[in-house]
Structure formats: structure tokens, C-alpha cells
N, CA, C and O atoms as a DFTB+ gen file, in Angstrom:
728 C
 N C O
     1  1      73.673       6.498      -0.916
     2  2      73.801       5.717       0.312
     3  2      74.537       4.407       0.051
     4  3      74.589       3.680       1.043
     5  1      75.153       3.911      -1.117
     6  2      75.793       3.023      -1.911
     7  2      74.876       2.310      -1.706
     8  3      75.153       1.709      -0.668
     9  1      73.711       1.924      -2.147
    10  2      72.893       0.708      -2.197
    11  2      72.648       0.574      -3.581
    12  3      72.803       1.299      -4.563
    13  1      72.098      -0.893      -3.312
    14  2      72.262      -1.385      -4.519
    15  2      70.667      -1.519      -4.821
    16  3      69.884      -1.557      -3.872
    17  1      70.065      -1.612      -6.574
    18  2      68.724      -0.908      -6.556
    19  2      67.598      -2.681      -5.737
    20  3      67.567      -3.904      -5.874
    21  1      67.033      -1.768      -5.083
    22  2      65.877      -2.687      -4.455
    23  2      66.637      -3.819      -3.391
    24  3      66.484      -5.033      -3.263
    25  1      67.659      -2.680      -2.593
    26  2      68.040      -3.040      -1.441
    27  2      67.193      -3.058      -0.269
    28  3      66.164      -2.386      -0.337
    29  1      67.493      -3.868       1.069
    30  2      66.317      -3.314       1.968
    31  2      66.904      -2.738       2.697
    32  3      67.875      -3.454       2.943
    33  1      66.998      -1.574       3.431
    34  2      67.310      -0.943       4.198
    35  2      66.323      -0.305       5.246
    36  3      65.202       0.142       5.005
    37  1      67.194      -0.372       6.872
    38  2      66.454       0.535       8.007
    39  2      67.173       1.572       8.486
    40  3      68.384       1.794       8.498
    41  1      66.301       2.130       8.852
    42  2      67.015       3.711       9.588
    43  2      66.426       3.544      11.155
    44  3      65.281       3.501      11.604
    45  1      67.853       3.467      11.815
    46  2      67.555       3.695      13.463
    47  2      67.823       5.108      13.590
    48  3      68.841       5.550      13.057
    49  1      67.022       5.902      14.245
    50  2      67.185       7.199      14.821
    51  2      67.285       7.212      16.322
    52  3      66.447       6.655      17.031
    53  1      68.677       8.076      16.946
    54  2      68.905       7.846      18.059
    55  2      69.108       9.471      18.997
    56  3      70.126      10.119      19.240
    57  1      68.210       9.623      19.213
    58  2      67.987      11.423      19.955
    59  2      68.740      12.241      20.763
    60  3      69.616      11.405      20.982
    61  1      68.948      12.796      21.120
    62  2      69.802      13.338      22.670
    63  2      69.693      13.572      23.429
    64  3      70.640      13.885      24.151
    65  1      67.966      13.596      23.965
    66  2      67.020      13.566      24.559
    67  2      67.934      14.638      25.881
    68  3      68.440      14.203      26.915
    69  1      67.916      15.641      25.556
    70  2      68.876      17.009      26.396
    71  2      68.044      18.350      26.559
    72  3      68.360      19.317      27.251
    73  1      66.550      18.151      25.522
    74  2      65.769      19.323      26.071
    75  2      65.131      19.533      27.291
    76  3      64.790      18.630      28.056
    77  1      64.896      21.275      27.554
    78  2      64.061      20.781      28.636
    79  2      62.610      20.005      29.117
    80  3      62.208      19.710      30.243
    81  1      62.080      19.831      27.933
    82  2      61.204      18.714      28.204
    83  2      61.480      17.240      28.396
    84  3      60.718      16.334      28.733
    85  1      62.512      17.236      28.153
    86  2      63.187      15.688      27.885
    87  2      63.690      15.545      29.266
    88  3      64.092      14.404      29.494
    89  1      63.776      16.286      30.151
    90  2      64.847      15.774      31.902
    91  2      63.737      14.339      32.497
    92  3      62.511      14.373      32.603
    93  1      64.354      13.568      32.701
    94  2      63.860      12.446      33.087
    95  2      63.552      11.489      32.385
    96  3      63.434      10.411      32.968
    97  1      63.381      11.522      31.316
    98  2      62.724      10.701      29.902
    99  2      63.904       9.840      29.662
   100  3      64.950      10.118      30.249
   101  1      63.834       8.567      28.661
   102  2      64.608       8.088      28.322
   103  2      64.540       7.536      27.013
   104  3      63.504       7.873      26.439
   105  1      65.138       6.952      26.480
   106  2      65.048       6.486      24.982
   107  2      65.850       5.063      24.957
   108  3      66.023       4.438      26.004
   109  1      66.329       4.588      23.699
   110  2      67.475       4.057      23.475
   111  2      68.581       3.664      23.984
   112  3      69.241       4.696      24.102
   113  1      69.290       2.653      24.421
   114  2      70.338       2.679      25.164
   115  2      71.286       2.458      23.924
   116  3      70.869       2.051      22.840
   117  1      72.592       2.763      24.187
   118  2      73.554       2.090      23.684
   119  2      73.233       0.237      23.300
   120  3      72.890      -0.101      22.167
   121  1      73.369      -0.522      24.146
   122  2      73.046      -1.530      24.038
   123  2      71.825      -2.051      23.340
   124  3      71.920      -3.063      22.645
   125  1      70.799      -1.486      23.466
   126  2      69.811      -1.601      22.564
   127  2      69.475      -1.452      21.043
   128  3      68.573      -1.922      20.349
   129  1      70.673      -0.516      20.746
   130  2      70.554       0.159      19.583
   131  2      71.856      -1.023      18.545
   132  3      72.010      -1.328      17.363
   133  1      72.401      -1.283      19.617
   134  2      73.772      -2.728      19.000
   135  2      72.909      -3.713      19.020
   136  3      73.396      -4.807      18.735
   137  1      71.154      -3.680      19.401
   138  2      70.405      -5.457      19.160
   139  2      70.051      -5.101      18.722
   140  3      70.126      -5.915      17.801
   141  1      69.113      -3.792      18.058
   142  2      68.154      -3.258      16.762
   143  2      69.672      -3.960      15.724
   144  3      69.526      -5.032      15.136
   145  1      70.497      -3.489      15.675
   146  2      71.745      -3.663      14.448
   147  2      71.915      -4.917      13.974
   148  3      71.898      -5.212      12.779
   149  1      72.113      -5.819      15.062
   150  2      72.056      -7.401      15.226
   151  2      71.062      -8.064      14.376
   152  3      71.179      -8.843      13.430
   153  1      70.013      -7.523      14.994
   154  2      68.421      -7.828      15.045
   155  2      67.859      -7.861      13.207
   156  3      67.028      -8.646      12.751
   157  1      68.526      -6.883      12.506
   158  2      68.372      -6.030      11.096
   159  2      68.980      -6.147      10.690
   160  3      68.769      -5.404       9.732
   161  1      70.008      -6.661      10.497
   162  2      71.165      -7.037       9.723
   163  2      71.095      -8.130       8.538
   164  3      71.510      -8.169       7.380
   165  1      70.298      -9.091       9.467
   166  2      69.810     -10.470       8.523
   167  2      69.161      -9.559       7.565
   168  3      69.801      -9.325       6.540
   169  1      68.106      -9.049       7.695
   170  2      67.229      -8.445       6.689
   171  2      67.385      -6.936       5.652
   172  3      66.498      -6.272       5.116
   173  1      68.769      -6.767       5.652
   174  2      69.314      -5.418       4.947
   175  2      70.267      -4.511       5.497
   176  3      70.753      -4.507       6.628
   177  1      70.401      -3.984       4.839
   178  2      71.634      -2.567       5.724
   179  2      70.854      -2.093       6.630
   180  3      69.626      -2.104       6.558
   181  1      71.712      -1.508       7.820
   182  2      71.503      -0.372       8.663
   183  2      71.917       0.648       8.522
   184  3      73.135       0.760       8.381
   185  1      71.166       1.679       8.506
   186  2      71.796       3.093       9.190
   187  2      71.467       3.699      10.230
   188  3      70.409       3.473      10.818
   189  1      72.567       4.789      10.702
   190  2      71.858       5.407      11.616
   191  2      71.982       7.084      11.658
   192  3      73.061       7.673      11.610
   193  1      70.539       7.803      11.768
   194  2      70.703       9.030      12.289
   195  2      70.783       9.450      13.354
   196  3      69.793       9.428      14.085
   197  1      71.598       9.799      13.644
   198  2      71.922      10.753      15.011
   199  2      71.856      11.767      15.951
   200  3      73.073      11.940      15.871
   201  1      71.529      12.571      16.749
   202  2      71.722      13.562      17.329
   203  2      72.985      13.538      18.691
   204  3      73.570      14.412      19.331
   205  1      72.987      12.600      18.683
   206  2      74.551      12.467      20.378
   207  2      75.624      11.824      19.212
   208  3      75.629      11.443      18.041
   209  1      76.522      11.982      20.384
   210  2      77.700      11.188      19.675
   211  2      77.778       9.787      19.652
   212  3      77.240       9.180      20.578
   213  1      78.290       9.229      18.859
   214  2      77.816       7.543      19.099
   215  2      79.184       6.710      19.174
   216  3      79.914       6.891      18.199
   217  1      79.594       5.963      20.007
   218  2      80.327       4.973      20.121
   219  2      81.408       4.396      19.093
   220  3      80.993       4.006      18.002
   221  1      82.089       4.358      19.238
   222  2      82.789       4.382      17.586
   223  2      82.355       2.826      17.079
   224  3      81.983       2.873      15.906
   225  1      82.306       1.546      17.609
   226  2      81.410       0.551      17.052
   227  2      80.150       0.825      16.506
   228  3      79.584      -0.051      15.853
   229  1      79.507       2.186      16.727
   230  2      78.476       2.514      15.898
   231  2      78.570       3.290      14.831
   232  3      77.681       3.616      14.044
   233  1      79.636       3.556      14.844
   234  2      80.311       5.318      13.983
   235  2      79.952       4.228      11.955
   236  3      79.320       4.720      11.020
   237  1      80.474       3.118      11.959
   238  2      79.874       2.533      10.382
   239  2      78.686       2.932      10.048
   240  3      78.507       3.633       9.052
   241  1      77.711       2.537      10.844
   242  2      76.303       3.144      10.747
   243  2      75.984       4.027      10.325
   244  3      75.255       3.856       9.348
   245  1      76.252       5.408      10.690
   246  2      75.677       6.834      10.170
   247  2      75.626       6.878       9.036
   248  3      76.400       6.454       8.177
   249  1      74.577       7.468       8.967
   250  2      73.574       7.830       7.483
   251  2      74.396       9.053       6.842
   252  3      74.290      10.263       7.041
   253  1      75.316       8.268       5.941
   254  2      76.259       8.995       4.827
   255  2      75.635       9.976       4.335
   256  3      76.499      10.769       3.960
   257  1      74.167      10.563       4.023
   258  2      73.542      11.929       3.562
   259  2      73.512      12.952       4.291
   260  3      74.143      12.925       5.348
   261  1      72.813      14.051       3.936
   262  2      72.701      15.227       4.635
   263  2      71.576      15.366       5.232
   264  3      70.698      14.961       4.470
   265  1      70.999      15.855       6.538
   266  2      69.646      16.404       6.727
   267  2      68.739      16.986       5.605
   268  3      67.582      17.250       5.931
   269  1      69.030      17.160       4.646
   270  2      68.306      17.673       3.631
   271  2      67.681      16.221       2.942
   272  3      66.890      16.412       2.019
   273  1      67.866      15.290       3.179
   274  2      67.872      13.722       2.348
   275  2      66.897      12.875       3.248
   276  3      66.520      11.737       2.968
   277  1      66.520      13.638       4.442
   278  2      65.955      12.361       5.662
   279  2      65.102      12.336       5.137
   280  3      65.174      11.172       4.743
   281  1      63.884      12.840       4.591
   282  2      62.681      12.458       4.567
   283  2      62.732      11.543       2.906
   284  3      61.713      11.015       2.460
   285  1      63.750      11.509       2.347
   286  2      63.601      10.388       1.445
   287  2      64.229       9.363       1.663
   288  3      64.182       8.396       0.903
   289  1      64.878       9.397       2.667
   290  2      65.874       8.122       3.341
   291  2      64.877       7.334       4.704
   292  3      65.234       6.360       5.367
   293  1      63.983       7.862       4.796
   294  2      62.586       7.572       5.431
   295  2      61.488       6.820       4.537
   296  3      61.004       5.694       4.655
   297  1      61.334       7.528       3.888
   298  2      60.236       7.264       2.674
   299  2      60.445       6.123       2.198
   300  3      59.577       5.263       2.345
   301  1      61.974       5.752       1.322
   302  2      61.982       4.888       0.847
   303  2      62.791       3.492       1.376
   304  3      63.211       2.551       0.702
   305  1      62.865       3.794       3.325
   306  2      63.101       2.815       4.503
   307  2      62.027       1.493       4.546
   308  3      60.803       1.516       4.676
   309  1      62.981       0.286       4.382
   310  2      61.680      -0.781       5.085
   311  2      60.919      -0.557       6.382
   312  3      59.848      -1.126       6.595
   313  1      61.563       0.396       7.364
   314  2      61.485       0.462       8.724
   315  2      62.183       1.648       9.272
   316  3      63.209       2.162       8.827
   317  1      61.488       2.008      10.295
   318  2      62.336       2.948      11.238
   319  2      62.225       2.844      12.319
   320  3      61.071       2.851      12.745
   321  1      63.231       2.712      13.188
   322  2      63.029       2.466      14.627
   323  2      63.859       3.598      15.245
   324  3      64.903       3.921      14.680
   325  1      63.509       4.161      16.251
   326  2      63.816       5.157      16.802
   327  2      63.337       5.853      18.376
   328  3      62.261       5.534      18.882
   329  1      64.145       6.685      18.948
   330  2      63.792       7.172      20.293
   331  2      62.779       8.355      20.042
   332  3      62.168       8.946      20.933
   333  1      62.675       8.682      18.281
   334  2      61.999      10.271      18.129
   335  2      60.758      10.418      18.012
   336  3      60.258      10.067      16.944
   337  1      60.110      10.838      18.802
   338  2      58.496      11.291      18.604
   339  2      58.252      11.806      17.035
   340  3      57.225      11.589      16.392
   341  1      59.284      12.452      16.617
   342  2      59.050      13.235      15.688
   343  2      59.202      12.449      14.230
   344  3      58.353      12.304      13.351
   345  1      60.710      11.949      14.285
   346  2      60.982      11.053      13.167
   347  2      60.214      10.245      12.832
   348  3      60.134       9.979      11.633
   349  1      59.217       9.443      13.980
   350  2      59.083       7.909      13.747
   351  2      57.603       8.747      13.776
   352  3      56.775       8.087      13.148
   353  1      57.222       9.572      14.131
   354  2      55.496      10.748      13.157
   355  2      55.746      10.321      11.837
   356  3      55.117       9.458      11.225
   357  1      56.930      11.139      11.345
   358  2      57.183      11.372       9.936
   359  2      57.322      10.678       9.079
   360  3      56.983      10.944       7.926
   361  1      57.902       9.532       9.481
   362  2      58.254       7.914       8.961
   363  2      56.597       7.492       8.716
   364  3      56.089       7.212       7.630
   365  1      56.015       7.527       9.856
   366  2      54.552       6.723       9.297
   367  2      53.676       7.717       8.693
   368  3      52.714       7.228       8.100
   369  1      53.744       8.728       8.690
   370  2      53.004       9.739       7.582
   371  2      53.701       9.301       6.226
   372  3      52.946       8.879       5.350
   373  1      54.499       9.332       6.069
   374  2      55.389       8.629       4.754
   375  2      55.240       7.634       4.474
   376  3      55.854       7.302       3.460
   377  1      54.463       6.670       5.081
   378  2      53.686       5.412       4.935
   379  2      54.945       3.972       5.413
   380  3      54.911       2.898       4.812
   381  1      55.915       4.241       6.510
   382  2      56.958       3.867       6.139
   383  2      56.567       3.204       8.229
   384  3      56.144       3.939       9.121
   385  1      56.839       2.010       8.335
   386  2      56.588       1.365       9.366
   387  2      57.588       1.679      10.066
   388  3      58.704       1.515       9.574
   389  1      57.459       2.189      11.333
   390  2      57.975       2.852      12.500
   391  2      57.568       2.549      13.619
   392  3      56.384       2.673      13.934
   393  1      58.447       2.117      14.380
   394  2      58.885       1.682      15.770
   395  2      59.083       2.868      16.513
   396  3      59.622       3.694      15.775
   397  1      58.846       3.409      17.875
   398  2      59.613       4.537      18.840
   399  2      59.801       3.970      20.217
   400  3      58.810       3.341      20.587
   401  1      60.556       4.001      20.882
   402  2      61.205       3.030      22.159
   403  2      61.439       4.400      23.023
   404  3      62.572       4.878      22.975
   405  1      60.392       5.102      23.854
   406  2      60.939       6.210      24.866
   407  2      60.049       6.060      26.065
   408  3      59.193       5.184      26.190
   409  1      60.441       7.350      27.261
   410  2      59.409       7.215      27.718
   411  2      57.911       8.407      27.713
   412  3      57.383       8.869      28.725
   413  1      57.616       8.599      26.684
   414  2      57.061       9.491      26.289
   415  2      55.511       8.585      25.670
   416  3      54.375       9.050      25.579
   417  1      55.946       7.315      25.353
   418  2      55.047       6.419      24.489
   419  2      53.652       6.817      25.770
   420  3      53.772       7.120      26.957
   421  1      52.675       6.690      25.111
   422  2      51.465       6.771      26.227
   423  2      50.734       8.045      26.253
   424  3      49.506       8.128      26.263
   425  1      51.692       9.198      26.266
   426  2      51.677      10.853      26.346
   427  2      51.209      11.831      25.000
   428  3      50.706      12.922      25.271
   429  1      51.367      11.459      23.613
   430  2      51.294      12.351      22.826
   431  2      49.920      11.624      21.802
   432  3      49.792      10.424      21.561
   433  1      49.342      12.333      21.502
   434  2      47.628      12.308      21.044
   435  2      48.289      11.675      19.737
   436  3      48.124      10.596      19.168
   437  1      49.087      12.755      19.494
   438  2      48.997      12.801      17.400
   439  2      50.124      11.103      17.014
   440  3      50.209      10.635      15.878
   441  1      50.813      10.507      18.219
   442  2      51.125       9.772      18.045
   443  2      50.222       8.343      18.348
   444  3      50.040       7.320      17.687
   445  1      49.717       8.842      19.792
   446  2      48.803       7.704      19.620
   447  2      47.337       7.636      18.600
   448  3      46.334       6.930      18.707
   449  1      47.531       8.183      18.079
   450  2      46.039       8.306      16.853
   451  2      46.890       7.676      15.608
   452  3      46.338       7.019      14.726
   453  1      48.150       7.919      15.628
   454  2      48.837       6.971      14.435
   455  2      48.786       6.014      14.671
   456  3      48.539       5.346      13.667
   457  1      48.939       5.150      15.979
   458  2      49.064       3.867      16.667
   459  2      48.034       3.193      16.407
   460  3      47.952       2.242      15.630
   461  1      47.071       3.745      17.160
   462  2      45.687       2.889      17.718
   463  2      44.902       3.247      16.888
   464  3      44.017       2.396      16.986
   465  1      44.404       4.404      15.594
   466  2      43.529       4.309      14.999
   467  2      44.136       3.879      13.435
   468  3      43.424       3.363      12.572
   469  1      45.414       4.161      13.277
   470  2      45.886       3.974      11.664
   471  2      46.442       2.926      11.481
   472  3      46.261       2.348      10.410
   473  1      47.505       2.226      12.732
   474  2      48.146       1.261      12.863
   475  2      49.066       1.381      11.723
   476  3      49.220       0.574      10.806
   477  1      49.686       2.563      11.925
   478  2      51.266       3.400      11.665
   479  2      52.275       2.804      12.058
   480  3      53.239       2.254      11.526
   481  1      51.766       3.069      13.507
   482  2      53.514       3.319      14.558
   483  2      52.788       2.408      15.171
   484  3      51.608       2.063      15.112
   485  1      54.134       1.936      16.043
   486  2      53.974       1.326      17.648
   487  2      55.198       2.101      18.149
   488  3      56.184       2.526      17.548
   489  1      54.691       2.173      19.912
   490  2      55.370       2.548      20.698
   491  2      55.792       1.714      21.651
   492  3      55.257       0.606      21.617
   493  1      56.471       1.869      22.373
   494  2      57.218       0.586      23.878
   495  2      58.198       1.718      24.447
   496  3      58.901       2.501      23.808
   497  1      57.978       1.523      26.424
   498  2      58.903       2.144      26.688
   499  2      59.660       1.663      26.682
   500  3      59.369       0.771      25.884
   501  1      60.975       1.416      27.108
   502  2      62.422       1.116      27.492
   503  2      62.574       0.168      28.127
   504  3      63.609      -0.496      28.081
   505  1      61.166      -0.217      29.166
   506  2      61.441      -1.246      29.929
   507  2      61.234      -2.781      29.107
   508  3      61.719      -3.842      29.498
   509  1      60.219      -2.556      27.629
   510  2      59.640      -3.241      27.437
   511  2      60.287      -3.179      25.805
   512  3      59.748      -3.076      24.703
   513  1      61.641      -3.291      26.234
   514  2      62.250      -3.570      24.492
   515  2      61.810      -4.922      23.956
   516  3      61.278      -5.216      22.885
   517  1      62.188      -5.686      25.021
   518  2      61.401      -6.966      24.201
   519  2      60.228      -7.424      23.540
   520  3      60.017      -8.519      23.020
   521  1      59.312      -6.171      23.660
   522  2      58.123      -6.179      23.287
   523  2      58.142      -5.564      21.720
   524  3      57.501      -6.080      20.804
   525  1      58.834      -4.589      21.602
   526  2      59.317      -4.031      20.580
   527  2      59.971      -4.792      19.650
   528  3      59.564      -4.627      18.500
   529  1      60.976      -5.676      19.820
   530  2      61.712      -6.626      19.074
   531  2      60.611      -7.434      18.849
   532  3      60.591      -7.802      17.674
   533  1      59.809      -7.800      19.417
   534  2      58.248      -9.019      18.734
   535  2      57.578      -8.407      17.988
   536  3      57.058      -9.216      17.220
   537  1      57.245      -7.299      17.737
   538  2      56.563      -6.396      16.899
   539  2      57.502      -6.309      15.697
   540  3      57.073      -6.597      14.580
   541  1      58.566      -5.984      15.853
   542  2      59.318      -5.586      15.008
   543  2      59.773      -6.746      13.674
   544  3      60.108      -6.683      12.491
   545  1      59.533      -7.802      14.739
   546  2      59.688      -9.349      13.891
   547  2      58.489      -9.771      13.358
   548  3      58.584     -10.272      12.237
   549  1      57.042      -9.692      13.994
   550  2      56.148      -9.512      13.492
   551  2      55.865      -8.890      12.136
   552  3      55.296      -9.375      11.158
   553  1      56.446      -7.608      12.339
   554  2      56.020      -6.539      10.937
   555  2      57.649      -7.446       9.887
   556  3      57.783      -7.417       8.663
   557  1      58.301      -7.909      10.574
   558  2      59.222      -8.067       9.419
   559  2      59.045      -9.757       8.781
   560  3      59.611     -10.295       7.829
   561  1      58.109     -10.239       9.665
   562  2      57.284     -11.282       8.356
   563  2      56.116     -11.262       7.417
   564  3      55.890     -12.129       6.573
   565  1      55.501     -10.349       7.607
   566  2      54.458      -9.953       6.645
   567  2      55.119      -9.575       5.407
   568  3      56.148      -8.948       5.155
   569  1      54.309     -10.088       4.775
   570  2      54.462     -10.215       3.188
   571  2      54.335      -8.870       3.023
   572  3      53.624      -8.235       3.803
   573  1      55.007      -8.250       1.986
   574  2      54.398      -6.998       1.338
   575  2      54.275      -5.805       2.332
   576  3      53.324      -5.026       2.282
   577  1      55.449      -5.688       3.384
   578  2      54.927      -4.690       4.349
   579  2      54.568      -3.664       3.730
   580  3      53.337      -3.618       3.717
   581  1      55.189      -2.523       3.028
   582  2      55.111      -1.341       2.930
   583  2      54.213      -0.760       1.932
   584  3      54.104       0.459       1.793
   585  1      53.230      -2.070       0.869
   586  2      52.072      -2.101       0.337
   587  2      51.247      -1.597       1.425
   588  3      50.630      -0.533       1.480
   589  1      51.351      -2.703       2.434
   590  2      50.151      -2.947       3.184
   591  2      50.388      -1.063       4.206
   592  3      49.411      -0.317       4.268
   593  1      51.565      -0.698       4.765
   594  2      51.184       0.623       4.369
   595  2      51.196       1.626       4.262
   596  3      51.034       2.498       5.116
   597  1      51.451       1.728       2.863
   598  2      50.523       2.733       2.333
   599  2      49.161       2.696       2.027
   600  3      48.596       3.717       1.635
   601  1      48.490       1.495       2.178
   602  2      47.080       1.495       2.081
   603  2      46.743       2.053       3.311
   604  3      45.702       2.706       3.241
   605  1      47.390       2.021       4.699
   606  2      47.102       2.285       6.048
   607  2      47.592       3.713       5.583
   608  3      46.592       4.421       5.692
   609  1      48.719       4.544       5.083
   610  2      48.406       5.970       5.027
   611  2      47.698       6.256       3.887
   612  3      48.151       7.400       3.933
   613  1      47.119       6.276       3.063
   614  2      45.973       6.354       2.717
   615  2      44.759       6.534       3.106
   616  3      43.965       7.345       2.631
   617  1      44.549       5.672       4.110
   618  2      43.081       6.013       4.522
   619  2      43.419       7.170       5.722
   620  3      42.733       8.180       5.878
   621  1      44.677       6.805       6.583
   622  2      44.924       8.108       6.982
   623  2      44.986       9.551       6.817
   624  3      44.890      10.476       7.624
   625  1      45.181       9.500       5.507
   626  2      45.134      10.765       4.877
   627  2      43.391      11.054       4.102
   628  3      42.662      11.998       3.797
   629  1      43.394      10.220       4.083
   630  2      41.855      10.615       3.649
   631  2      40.706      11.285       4.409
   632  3      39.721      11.946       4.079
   633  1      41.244      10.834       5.593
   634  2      40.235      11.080       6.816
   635  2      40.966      12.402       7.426
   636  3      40.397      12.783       8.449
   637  1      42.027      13.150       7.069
   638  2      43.013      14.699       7.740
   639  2      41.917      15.689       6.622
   640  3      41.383      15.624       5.515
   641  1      42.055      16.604       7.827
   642  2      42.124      17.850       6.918
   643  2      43.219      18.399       5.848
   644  3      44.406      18.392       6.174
   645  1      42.821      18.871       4.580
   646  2      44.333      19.249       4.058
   647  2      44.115      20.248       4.633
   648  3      43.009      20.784       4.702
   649  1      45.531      20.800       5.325
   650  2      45.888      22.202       5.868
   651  2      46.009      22.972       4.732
   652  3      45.630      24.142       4.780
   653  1      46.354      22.633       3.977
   654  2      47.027      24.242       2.364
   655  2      45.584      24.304       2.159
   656  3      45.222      25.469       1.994
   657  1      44.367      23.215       2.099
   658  2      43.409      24.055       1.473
   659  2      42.748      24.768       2.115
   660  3      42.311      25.822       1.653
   661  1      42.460      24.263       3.638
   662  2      41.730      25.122       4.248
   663  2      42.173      25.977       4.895
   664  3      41.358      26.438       5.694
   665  1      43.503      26.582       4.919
   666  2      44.181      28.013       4.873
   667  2      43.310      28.985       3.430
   668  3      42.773      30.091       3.491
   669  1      43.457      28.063       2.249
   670  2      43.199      28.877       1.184
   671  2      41.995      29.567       1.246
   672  3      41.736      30.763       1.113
   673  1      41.234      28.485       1.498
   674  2      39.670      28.575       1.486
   675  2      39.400      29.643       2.979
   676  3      38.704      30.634       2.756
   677  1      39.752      29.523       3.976
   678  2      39.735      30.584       4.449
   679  2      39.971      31.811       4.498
   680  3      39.284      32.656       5.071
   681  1      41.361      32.047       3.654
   682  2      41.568      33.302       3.132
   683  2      41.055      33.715       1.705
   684  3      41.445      34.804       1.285
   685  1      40.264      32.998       0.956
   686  2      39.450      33.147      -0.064
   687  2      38.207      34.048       0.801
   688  3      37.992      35.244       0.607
   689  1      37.581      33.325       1.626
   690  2      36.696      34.234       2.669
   691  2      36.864      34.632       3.422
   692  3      35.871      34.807       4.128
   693  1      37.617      34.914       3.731
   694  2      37.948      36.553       4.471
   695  2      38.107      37.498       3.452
   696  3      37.316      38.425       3.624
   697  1      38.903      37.660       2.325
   698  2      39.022      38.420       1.276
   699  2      37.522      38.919       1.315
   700  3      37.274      39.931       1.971
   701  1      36.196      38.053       0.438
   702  2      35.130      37.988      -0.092
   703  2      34.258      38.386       1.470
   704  3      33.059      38.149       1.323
   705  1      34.521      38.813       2.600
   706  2      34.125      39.234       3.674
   707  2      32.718      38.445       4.191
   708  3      31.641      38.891       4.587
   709  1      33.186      37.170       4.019
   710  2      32.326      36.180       4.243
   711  2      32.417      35.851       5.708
   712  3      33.329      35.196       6.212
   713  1      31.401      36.359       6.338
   714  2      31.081      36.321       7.931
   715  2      32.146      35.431       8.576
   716  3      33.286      35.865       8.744
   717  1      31.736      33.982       9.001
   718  2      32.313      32.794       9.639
   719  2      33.614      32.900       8.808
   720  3      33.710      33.152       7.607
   721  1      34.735      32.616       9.837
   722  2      36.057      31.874       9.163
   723  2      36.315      30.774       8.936
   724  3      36.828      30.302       7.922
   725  1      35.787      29.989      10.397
   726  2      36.573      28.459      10.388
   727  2      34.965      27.564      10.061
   728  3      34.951      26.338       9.954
């Protein structure tokens, strides 16, 4: 990504929001995504991942790797800000502080349980970017963000079920024709 070692870098993710669940929803504007840039600049490189086409004043931005690279170009992000339910999941399971700006914020369980019980993610709709940029400045004066968490995914993870084991362990008993499954 030409960085240099113990650079800081963010990843904006910007969606295409074109499914059919997505008709009406909104995300990111153009303009918004040129004040995240503004906004992050003082504090490290930007990149950006994509799904639409982007503006050619944004075209520097794109994240020079392959889809095969996101989840370590996440991982080892000061930040992620983004329109994606999904990315900005994955970002704070990765212990990696994530922003999502749609209108979806409010609607999805597994995101708001990252929010309000792990204090992962934050969400803001669209109307309320400015709310987002205070958060965002917030998390970018704390000392030691991405210490602080992984101690927050940590206890997150402590408190999940592991899925691989209790697939195993279930198919350990079923094999052994042990009555109950789950």
C-alpha cells in the first residue's frame, strides 16, 4: 500500500447501495466522503474501497490491493468509516474502530449489539454527519485507540459462541447418537 512502517492509515468504504433491499436507503454522499478525506488527512493516509465509480478527484484514493487484502487492510486500519453494514461489522470484529453513515443505522440487531453493548461501531444517518465527524474526532483523540479496542473485542468475543466448535461438538453427538442436538 506504499506505507511507510507504523504509518496511520484509514479506509473509507463507499457502497452502491443498488440492491434490492437498498431502494430508498442512502449512504455517503460524494461531498461527504471529500470531508471524511479533509477531515483524515491531518492524521494519516486515506484510502478508499469502492463499489460505484468514484469521481476522478477521488480516483488517488483507491485502495491499490486486491479484495483478497481487505480484511488485513481493515485489521491493521486506525479507522474505518463507511456506508457498509457489512465492512464497518467486520472492521469492529477485527477490533478496528468503525464509523457507518446510512440509512439503515437503527435497523440491524448484530450491528446495534456492536454499538450499544461492545462499543465497536457507531452509526449516524446521513442527516446527522455532523454527529459522526464529533465522534470521529472524539475517537481520534484518545490515546491508544486501537489498544483500547481490542480490549473491547475481546470481551466481545468472549461472551460469542465459537461457531467451529459448536458445529463440532454437535456433530461429535449426533455421530455418538446422543439424543438433544443443540
Amino acid at each position: 500500500m506504499g506505507l511507510n512502517a507504523n504509518e496511520r492509515y484509514f479506509l473509507i468504504r463507499l457502497v452502491s447501495l443498488t440492491a434490492h433491499h437498498d431502494i430508498g436507503k442512502k449512504g455517503l454522499s460524494t461531498a461527504q466522503a471529500k470531508t471524511l478525506i479533509k477531515h483524515l488527512a491531518g492524521y494519516g493516509r486515506v484510502f478508499i474501497s469502492a463499489e460505484k465509480t468514484l469521481e476522478d478527484e477521488l480516483q488517488p484514493y483507491l485502495l491499490p490491493v486486491g479484495a483478497e487484502q481487505i480484511f488485513d487492510v481493515m485489521a491493521f486500519a486506525d479507522m474505518v468509516i463507511g456506508d457498509s453494514q457489512t465492512m464497518v461489522a467486520e472492521a469492529a470484529v477485527l477490533g478496528t474502530p468503525a464509523l457507518r453513515c446510512n440509512s439503515f443505522v437503527g435497523c440491524l440487531a448484530y450491528l446495534e449489539e456492536l454499538e450499544h453493548k461492545y462499543g465497536l461501531t457507531a452509526g449516524f444517518l446521513p442527516k446527522d454527519f455532523d454527529k459522526l465527524l464529533a465522534k470521529m474526532d472524539e475517537w481520534l483523540a484518545e490515546p491508544d485507540l486501537k489498544q483500547k479496542w481490542a480490549q473491547k473485542r475481546k470481551v466481545m468475543l468472549s461472551e460469542c459462541v465459537d461457531l467451529t466448535d459448536w458445529i463440532i461438538r454437535l456433530l461429535h453427538r449426533f455421530v455418538r447418537g446422543a439424543g438433544e442436538y443443540v
